[in-house]
C-alpha positions in Angstrom: 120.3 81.2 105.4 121.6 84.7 103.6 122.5 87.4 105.4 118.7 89.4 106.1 117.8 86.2 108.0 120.1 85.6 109.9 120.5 89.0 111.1 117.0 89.0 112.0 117.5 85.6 113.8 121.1 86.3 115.7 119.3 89.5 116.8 116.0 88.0 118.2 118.6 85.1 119.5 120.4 87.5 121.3 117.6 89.4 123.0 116.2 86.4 124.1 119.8 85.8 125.7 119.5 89.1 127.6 115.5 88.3 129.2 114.1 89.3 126.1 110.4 87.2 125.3 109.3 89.6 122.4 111.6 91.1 119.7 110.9 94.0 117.5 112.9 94.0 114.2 113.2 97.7 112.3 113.4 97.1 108.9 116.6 99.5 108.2 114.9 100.2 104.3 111.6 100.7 103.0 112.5 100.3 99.0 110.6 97.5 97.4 113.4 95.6 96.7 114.3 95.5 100.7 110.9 94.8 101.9 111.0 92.2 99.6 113.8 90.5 101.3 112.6 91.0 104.6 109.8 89.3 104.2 111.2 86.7 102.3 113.3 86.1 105.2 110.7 86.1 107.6 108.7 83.8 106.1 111.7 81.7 105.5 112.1 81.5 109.8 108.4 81.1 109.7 108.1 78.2 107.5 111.7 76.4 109.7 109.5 77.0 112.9 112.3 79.3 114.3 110.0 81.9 114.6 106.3 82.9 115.4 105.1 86.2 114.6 103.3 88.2 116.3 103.1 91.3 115.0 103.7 92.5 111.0 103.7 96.2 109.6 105.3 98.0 107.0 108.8 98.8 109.0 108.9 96.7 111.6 107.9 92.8 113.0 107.7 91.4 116.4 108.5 87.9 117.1 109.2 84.9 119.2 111.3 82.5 119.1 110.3 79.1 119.1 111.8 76.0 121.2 113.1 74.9 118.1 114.8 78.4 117.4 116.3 78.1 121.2 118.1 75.1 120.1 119.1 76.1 116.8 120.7 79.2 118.5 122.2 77.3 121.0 124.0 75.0 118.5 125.1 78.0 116.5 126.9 79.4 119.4 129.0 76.3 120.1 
């Protein structure tokens, strides 16, 4: 994973620590290049079944984690 993705997963990782079913990621750019990336990594969690998304606009997705995506954070935290 490069660095966008697995911010976006350690941070919908850790809300779901704290109680957290849903989790909104801001995209901190809106330049072409970013959005790009984003998305790239998005799809990238997507297509690993780490995530499921539920929502998509410009700045921002909302998104679950999956059982698989439990476990995968679990293991990265040992």
């Amino acid at each position: 994973m490069n660095k966008v993705t697995t911010t976006i997963f350690e941070r919908a990782y850790q809300s779901y620590l704290c109680g957290g079913d849903v989790y909104t990621y801001r995209f901190e750019s809106k330049s072409p290049l970013m959005t790009k990336k984003y998305n790239d990594a998005i799809k990238y969690l997507e297509d690993n079944e780490l995530i499921i998304v539920k929502f998509m606009s410009e700045d921002k997705v909302r998104l679950t984690l999956t059982d698989k995506g439990i476990e995968y954070g679990n293991s990265m935290s040992v």
